[in-house]
N, CA and C of each residue as an Amber inpcrd file, in Angstrom:
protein
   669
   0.8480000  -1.1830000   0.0000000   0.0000000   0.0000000   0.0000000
   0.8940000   1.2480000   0.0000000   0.3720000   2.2480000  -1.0320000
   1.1490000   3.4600000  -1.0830000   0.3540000   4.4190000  -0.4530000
   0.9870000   4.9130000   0.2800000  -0.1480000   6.8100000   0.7520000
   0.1870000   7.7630000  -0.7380000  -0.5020000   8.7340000  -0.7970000
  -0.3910000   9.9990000  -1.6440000   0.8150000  10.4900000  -1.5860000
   1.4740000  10.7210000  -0.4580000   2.6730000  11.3460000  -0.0820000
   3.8950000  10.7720000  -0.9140000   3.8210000   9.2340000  -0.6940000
   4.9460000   8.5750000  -1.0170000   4.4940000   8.2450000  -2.3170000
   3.9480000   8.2960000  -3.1740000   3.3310000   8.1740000  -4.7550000
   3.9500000   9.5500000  -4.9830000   3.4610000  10.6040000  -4.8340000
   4.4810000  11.4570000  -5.6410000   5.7690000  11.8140000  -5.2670000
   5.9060000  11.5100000  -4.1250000   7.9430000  11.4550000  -4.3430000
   8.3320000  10.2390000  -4.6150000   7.6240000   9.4610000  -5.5220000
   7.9680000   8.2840000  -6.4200000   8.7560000   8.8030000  -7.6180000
   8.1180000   9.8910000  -8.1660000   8.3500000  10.2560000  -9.4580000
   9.9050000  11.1730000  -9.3140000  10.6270000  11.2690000  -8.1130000
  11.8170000  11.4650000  -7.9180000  12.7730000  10.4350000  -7.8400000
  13.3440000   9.6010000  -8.5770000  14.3460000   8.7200000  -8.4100000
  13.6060000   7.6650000  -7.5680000  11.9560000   7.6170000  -7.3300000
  11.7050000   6.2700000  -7.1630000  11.1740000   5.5190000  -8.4600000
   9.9490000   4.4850000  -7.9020000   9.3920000   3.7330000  -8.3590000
   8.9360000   4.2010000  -9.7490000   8.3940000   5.4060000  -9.6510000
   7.3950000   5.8070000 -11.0860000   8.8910000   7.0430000 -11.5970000
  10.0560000   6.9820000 -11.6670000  10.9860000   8.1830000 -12.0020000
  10.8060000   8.2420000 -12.8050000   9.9190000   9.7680000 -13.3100000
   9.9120000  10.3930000 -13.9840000  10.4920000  12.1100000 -14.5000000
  11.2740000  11.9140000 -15.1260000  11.6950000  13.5910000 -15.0610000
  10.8480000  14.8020000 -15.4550000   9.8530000  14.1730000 -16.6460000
   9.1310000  15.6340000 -16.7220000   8.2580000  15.8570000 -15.6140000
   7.9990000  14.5660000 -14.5020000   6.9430000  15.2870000 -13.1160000
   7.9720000  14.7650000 -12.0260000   9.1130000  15.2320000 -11.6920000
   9.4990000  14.8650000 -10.2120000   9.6630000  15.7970000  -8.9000000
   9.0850000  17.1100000 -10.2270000   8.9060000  18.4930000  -9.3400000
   7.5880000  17.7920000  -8.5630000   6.6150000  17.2360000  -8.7800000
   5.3510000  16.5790000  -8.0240000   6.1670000  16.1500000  -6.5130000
   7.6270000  16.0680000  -6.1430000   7.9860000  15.4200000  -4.7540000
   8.4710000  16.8060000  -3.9830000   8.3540000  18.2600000  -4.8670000
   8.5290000  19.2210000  -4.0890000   6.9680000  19.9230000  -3.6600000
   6.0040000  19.1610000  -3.9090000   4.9420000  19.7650000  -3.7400000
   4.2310000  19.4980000  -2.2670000   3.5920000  19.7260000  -1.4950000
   2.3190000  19.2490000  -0.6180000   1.7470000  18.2050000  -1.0830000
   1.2740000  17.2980000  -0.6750000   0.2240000  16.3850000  -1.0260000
  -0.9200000  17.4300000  -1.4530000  -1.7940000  18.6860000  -0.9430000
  -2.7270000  19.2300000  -1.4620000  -2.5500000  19.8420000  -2.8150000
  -1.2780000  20.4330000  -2.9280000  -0.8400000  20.8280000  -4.1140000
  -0.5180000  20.2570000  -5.4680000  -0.0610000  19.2620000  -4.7860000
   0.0460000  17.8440000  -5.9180000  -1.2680000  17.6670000  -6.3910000
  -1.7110000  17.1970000  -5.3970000  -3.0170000  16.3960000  -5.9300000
  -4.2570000  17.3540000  -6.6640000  -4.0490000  18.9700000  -6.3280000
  -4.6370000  19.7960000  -7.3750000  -4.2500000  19.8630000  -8.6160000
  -2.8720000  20.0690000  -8.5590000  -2.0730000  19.7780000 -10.1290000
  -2.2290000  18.4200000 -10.7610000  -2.3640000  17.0460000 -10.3500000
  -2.5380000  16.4620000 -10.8950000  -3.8220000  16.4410000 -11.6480000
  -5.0780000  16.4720000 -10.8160000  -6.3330000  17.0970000 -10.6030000
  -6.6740000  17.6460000 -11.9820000  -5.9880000  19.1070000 -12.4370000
  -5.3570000  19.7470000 -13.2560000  -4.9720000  19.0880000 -14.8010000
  -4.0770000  18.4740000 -14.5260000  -3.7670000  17.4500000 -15.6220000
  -4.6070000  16.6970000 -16.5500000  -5.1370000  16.0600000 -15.6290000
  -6.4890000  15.0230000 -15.7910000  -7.3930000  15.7750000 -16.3650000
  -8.3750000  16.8710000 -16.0980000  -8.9920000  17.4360000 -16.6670000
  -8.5040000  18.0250000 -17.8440000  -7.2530000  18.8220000 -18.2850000
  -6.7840000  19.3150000 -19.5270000  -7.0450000  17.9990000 -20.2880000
  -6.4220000  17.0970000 -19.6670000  -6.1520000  15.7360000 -20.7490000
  -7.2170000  15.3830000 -20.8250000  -8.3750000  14.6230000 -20.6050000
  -9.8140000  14.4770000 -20.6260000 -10.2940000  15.7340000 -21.9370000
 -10.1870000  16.7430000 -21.6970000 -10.6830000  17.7980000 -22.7100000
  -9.8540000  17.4100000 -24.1710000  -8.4830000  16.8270000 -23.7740000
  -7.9130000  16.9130000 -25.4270000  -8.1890000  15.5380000 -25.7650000
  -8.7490000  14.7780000 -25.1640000  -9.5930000  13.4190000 -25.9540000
 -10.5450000  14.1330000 -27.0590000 -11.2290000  14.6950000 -26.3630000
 -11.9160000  14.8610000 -27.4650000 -11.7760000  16.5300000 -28.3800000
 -10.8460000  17.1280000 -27.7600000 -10.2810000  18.3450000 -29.0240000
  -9.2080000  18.3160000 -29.8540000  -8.1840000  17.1600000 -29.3230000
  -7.0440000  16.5730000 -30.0590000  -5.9580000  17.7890000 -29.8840000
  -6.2110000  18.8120000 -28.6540000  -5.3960000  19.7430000 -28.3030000
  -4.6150000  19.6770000 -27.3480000  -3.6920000  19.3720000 -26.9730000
  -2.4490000  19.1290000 -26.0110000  -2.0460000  20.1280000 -25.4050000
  -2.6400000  21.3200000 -25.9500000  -1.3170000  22.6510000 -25.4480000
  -1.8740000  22.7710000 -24.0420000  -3.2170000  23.0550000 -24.0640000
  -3.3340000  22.8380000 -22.1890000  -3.0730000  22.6770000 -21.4120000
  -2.8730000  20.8310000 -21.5870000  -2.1230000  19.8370000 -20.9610000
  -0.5050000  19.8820000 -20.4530000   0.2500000  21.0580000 -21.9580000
   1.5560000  21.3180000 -21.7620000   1.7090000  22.2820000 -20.9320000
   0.3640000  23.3690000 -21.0140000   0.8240000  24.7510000 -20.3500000
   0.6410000  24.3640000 -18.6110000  -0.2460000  23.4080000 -18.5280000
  -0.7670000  23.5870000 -16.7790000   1.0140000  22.8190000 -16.4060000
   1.3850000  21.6970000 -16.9370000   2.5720000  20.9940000 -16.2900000
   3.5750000  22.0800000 -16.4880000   3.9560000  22.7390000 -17.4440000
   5.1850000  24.0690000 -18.0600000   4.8440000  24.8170000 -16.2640000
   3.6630000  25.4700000 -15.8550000   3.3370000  26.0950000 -15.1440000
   3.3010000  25.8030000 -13.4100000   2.8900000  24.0210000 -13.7450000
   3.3130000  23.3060000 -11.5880000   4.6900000  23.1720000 -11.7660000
   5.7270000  22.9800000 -13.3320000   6.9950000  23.0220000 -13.0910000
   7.9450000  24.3410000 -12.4900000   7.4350000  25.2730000 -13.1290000
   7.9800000  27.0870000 -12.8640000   7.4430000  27.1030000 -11.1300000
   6.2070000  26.7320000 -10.5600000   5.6370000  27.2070000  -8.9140000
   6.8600000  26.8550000  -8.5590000   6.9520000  25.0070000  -8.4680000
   7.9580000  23.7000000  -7.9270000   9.0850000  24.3360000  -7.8400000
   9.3140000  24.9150000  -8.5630000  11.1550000  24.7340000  -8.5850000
  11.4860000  26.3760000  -8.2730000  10.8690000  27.3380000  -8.7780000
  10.9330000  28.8570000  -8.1470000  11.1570000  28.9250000  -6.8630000
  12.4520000  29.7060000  -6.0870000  12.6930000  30.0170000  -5.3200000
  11.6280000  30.8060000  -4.2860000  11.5570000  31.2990000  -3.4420000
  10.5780000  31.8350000  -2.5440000  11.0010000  33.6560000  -2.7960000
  11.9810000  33.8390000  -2.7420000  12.3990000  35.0630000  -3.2360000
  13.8770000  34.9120000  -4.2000000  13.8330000  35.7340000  -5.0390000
  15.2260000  35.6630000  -6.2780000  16.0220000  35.4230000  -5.2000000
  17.4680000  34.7200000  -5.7710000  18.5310000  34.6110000  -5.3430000
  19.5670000  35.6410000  -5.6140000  20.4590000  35.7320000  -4.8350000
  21.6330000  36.6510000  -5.1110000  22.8180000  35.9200000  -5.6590000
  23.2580000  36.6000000  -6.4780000  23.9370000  35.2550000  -7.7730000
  25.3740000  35.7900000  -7.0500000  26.0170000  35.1950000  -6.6260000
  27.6280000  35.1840000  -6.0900000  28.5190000  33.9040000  -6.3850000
  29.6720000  34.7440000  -7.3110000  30.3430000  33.9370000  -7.9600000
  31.9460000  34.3370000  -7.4150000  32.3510000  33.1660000  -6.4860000
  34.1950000  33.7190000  -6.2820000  35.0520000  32.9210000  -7.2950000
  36.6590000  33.7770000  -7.2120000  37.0870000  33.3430000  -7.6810000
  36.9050000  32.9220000  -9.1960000  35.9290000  33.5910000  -9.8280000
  35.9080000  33.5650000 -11.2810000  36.9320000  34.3700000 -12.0770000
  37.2050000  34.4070000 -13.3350000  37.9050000  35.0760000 -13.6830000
  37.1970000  35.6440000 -14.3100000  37.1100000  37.3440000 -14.5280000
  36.2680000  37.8090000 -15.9690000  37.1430000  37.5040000 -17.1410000
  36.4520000  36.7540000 -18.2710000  37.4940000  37.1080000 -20.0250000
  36.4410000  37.4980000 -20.5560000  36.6960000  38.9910000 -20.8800000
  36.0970000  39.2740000 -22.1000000  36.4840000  38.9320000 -23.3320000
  35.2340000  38.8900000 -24.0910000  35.7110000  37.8150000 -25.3960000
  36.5420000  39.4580000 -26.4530000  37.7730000  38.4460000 -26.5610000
  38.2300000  39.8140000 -27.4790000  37.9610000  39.9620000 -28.8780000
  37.6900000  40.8620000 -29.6450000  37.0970000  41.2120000 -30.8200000
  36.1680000  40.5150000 -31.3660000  35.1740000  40.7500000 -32.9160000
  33.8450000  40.1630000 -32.7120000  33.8680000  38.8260000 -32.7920000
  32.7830000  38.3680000 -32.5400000  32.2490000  36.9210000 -32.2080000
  32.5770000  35.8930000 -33.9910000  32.2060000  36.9770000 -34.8710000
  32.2000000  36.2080000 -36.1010000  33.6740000  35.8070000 -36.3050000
  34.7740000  36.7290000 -35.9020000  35.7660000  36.4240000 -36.2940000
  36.4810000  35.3500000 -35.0650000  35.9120000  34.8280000 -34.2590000
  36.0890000  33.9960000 -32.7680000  35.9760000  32.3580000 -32.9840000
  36.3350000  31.7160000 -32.7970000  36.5190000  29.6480000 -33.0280000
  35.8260000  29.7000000 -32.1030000  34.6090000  29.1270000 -32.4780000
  33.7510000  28.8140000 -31.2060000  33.1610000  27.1390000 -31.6030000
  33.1960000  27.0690000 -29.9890000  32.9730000  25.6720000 -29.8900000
  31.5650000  25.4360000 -29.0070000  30.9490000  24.5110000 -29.2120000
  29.7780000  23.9120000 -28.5400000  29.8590000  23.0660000 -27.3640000
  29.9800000  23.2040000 -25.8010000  29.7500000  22.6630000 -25.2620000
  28.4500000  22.5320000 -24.2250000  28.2680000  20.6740000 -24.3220000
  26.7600000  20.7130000 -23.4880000  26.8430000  19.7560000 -22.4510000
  25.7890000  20.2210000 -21.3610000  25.9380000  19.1750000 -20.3970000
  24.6120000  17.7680000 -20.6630000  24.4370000  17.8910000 -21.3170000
  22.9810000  17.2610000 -21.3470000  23.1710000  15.7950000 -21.9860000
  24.5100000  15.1640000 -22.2120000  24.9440000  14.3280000 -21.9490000
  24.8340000  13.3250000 -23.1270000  24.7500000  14.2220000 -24.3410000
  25.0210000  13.9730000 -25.7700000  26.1860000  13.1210000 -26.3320000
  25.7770000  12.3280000 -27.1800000  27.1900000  11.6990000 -27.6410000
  26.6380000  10.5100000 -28.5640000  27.2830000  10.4510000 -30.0450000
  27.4800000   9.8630000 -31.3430000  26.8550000   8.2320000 -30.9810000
  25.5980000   8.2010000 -31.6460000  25.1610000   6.6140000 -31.4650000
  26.6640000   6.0420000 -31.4830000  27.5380000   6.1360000 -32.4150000
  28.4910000   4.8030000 -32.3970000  29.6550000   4.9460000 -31.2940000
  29.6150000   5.5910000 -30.6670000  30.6920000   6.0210000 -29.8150000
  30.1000000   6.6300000 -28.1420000  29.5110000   5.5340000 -28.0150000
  28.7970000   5.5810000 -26.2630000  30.0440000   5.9030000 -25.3620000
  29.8060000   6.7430000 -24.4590000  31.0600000   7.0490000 -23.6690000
  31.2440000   6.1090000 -22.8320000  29.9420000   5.5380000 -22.0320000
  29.9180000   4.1110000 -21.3660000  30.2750000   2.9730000 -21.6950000
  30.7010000   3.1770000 -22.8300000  30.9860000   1.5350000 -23.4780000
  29.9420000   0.9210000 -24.2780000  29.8310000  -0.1020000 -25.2160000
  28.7970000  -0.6030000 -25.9650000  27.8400000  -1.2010000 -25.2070000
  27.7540000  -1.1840000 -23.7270000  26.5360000  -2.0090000 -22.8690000
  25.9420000  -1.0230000 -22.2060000  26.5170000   0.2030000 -22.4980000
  25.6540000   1.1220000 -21.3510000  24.5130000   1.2820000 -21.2790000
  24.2170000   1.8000000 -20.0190000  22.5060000   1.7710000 -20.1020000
  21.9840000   2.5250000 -21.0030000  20.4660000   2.0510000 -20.7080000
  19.6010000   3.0690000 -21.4780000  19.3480000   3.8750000 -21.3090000
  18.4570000   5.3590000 -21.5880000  18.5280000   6.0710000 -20.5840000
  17.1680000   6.0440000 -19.2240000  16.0890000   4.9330000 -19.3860000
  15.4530000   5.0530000 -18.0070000  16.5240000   3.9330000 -17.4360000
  17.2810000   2.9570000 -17.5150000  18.5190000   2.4410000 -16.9100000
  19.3140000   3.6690000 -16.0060000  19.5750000   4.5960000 -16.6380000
  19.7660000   5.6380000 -16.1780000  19.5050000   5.9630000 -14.8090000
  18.4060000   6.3030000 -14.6280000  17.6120000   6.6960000 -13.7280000
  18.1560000   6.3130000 -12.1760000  18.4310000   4.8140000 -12.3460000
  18.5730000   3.9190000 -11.2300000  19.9880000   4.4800000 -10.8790000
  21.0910000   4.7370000 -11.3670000  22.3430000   4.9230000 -11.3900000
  22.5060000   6.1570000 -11.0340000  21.7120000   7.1720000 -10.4310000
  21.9010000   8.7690000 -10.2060000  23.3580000   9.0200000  -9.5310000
  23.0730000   7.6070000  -8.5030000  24.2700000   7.7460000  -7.2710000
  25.2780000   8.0170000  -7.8220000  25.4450000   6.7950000  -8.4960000
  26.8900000   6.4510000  -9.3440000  27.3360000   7.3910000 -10.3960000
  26.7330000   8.1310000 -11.0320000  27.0470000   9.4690000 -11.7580000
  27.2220000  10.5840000 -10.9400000  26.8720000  10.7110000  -9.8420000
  26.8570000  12.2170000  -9.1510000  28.2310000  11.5260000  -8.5760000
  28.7500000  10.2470000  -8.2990000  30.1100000  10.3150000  -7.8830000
  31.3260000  10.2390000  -8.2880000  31.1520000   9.4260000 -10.1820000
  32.0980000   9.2740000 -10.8460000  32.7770000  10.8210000 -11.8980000
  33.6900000  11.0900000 -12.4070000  34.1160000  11.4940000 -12.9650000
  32.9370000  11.7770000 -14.3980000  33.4280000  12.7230000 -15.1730000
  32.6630000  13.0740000 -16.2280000  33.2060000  12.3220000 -17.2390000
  32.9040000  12.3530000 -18.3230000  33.6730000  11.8690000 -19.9490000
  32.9720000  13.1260000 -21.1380000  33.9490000  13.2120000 -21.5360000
  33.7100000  14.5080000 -22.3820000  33.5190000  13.1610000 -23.8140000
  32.1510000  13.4090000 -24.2530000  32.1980000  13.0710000 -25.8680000
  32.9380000  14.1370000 -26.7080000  33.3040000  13.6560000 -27.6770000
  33.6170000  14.2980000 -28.9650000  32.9220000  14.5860000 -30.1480000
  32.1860000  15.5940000 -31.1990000  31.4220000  15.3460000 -31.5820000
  31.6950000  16.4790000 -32.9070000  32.0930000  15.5230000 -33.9890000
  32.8590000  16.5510000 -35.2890000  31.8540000  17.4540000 -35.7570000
  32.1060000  18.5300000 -36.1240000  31.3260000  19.5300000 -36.4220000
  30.2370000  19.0340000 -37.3920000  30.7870000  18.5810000 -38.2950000
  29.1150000  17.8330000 -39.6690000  28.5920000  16.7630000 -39.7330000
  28.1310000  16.5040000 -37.6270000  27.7860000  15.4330000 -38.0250000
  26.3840000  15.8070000 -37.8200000  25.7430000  14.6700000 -38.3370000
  24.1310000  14.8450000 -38.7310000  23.3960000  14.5690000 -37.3140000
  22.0510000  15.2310000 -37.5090000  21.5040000  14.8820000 -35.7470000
  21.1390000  13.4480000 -35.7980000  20.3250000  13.0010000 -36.7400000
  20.2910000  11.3040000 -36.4810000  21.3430000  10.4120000 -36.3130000
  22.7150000  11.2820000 -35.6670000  23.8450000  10.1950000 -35.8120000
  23.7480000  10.1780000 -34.2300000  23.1270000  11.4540000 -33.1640000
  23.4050000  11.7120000 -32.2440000  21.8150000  10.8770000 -31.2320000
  22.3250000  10.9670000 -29.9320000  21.5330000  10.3130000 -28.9890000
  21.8310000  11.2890000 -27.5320000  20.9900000  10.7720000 -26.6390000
  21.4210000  11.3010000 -25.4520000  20.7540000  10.6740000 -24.1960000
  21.6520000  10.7610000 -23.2550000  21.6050000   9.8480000 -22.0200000
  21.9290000  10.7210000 -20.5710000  21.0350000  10.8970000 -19.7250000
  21.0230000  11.3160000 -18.6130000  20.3880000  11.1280000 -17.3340000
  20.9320000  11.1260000 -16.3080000  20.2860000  10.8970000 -14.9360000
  19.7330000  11.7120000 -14.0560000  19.8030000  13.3050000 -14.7020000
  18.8710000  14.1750000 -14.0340000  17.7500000  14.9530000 -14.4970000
  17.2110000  14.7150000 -16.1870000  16.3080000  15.0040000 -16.7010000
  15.7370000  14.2130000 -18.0810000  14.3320000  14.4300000 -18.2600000
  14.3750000  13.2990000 -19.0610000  14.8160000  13.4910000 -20.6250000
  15.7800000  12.6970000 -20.9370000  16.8220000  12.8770000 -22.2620000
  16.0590000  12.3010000 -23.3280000  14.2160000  12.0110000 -22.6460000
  13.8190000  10.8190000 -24.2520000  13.1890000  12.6460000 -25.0250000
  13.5740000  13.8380000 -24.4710000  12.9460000  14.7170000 -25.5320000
  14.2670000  14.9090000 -26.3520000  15.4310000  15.0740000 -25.6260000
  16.8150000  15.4900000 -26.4940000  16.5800000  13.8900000 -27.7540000
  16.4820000  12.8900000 -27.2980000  16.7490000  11.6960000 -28.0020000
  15.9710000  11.9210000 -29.1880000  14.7670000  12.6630000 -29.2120000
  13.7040000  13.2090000 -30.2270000  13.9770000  13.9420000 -30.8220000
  14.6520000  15.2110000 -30.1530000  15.1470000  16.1650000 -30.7810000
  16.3770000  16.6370000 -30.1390000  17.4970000  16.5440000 -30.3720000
  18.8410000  16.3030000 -30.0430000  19.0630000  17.7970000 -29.9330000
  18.5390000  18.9840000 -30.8240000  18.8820000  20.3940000 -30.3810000
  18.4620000  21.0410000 -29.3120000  17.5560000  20.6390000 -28.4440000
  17.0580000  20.6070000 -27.2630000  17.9150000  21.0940000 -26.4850000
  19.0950000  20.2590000 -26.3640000  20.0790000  20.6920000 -25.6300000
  21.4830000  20.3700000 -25.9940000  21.5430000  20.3540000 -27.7760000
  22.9350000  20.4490000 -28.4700000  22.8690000  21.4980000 -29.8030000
  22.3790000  22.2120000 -29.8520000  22.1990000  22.8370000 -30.9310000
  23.0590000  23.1680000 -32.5430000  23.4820000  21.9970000 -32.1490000
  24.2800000  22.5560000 -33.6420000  24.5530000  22.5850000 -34.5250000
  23.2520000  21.8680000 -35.1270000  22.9770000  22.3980000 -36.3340000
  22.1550000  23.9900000 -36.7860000  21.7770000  24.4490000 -35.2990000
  21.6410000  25.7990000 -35.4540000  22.6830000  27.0840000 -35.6260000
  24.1030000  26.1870000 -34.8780000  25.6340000  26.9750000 -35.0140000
  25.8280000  26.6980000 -36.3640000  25.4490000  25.7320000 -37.2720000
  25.9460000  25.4650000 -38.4550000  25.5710000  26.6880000 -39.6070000
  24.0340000  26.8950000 -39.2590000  23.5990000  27.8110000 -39.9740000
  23.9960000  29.2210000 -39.7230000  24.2300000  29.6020000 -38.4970000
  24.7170000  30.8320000 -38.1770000  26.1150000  31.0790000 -39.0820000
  26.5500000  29.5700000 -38.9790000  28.5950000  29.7000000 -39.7170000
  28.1500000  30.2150000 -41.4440000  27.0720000  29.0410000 -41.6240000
  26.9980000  29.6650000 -42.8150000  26.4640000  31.2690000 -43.3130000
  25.9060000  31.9740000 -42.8880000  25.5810000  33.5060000 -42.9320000
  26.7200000  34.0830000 -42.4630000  28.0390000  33.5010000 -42.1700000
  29.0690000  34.6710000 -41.5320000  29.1760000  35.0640000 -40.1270000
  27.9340000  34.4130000 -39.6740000  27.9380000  35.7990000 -38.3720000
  28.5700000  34.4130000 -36.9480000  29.1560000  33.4770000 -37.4500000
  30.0670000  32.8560000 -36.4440000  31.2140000  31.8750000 -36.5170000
  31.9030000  31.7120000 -36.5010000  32.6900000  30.3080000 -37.1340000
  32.8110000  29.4930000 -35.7590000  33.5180000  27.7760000 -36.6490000
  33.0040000  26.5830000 -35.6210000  34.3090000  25.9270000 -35.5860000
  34.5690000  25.7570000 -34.2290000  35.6640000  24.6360000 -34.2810000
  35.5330000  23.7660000 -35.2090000  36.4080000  22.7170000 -35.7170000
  35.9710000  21.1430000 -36.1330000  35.0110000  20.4170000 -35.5220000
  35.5130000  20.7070000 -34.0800000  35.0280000  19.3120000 -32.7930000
  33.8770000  20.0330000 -31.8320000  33.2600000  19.6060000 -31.0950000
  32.3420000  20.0230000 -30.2200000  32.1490000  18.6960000 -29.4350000
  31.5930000  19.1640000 -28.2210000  31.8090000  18.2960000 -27.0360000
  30.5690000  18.1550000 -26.1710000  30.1400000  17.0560000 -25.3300000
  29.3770000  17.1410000 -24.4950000  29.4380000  16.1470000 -23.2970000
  28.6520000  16.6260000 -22.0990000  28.9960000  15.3140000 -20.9130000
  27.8760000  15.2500000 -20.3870000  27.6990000  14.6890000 -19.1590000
  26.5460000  14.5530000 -18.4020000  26.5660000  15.1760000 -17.4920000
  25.9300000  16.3770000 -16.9080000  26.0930000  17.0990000 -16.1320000
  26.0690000  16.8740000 -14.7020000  24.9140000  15.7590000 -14.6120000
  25.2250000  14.8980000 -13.1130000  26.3820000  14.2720000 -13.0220000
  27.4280000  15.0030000 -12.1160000  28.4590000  14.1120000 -12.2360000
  29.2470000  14.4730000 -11.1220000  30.5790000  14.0730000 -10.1190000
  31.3840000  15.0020000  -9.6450000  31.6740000  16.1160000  -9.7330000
  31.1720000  17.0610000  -9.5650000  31.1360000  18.6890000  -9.6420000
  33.2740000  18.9490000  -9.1930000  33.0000000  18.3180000  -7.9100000
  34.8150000  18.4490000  -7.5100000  36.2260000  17.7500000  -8.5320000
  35.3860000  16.7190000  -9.3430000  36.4600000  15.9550000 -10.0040000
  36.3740000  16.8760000 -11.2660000  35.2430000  17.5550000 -11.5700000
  34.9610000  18.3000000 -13.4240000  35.9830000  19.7650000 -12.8640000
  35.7690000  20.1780000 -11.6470000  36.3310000  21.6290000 -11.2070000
  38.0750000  21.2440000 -11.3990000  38.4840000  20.5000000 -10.3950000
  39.7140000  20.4480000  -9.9890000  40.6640000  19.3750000 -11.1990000
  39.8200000  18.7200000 -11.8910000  40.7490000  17.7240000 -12.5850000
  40.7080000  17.5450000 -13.9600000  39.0780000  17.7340000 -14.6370000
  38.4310000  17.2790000 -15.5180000  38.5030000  18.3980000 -16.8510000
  38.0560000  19.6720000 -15.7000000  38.0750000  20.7460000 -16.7060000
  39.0380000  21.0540000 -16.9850000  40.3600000  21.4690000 -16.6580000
  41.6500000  22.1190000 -16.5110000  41.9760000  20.8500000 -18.2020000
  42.0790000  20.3320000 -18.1140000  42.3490000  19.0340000 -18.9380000
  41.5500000  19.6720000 -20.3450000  40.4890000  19.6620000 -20.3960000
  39.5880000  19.5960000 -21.2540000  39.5540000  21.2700000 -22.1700000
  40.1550000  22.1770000 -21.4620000  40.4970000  23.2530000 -21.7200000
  41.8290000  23.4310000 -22.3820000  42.6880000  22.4420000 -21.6390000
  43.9850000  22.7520000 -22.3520000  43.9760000  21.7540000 -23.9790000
  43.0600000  20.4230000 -24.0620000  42.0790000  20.2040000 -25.2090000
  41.6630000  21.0510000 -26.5590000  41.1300000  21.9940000 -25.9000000
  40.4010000  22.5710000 -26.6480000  41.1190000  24.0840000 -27.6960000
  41.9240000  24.4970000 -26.0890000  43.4110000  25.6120000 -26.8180000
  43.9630000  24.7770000 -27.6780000  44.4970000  23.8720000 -27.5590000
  45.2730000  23.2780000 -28.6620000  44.8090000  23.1690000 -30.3450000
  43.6630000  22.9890000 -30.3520000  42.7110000  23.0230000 -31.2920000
  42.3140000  24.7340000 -31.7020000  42.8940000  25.4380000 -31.0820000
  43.0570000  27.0040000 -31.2940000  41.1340000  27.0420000 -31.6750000
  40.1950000  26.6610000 -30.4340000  38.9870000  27.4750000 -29.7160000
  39.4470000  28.3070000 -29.1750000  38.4990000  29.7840000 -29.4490000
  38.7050000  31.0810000 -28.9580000  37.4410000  30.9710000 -27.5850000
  36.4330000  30.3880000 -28.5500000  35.4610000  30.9980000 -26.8210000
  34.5830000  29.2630000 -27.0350000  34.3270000  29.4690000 -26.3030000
  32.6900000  28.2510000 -25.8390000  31.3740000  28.6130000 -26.0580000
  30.1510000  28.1940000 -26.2900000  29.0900000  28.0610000 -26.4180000
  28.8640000  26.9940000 -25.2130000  28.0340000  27.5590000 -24.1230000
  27.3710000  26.4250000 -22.8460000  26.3850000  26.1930000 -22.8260000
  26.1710000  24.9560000 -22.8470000  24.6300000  24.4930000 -22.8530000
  24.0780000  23.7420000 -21.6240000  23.3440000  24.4330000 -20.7990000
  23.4790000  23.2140000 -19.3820000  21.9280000  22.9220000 -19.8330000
  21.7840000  21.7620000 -18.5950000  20.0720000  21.0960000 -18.6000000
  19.0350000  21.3710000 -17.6380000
């Protein structure tokens, strides 16, 4: 037997993990169960109007309550360095990097057995403790070559549509009008990962990578 309570903080890394509702385990049980409430009725109406947007706007909308702070935050950043990017952007090697954990059907960073991505799901631990892996990802390659795999949001929309959170075949088009140029290579990882091993070990590495390849600036894509 499940209570209400423990049904929707299911949809957080339990039983029912789901990423587009796991904001449902930051809610009240009353709140939940209005939003779900919510749901049900939009969806009921697009049976028979064949209209979805409803359905998208009420969840778009318990996601923004859920996760909104109680008052803005004060954004404090030490120890950063400012670089301003020097002269314009068109004339700048820019490269694509994403966290959303992109990488070349034939070249799984996990190896040829890795999971899937609701396999995923189960493994949060084990990604928030291991090290990152930077894919590699040549500038022309096509989006049906690409996939994506992650443990903190759900990757089956990137897997649908891969610009979601790699865009670049939208950098492609910009290169072509002039108004940017592209490394060769572009890169991506999984953003759940050792935050201390990507800071102190991972990045420093991956930067001196990327100078070598004479990238002027980055493009960031987080999830």
């Amino acid at each position: 037997m499940m209570t209400f309570g423990e049904f929707r903080r299911s949809f957080y890394y339990g039983d029912h993990a789901d990423m587009q509702f796991k904001y449902l385990a930051r809610m009240s049980d009353e709140v939940a169960a209005d939003t779900m409430a919510a749901l049900l009725q939009q969806l009921g109406a697009a049976f028979d109007t064949g209209d979805l947007e409803a359905v998208r706007r009420v969840a778009v909308e318990a996601q923004v309550r859920a996760y909104s702070p109680p008052e803005p935050p004060e954004v404090e950043v030490d120890g950063a360095p400012f670089a301003p990017l020097a002269g314009d952007l068109a004339d700048r090697r820019l490269t694509l990097i994403s966290a959303g954990g992109v990488f070349c059907v034939d070249d799984d960073p996990m190896g040829p057995d890795g999971p899937t991505q609701q396999e995923s799901l189960s493994l949060i631990k084990e990604f928030l403790r291991g090290a990152p892996t930077l894919s590699r990802i040549p500038v022309d390659t096509p989006a049906q070559r690409l996939t994506a795999r992650h443990p903190g949001y759900d990757a089956r929309t990137a897997q649908r549509d891969v610009a979601t959170v790699f865009p670049l075949a939208h950098l492609r088009s910009l290169a072509a009008e002039g108004r940017v140029r592209l490394a060769t290579e572009h890169y991506a990882f999984t953003g759940a990962t050792s935050h201390v091993r990507l800071r102190k070990d991972v990045a420093p590495r991956w930067a001196e990578h990327m100078a070598a390849r004479e990238v002027d600036a980055a493009f960031l894509v987080a999830t």
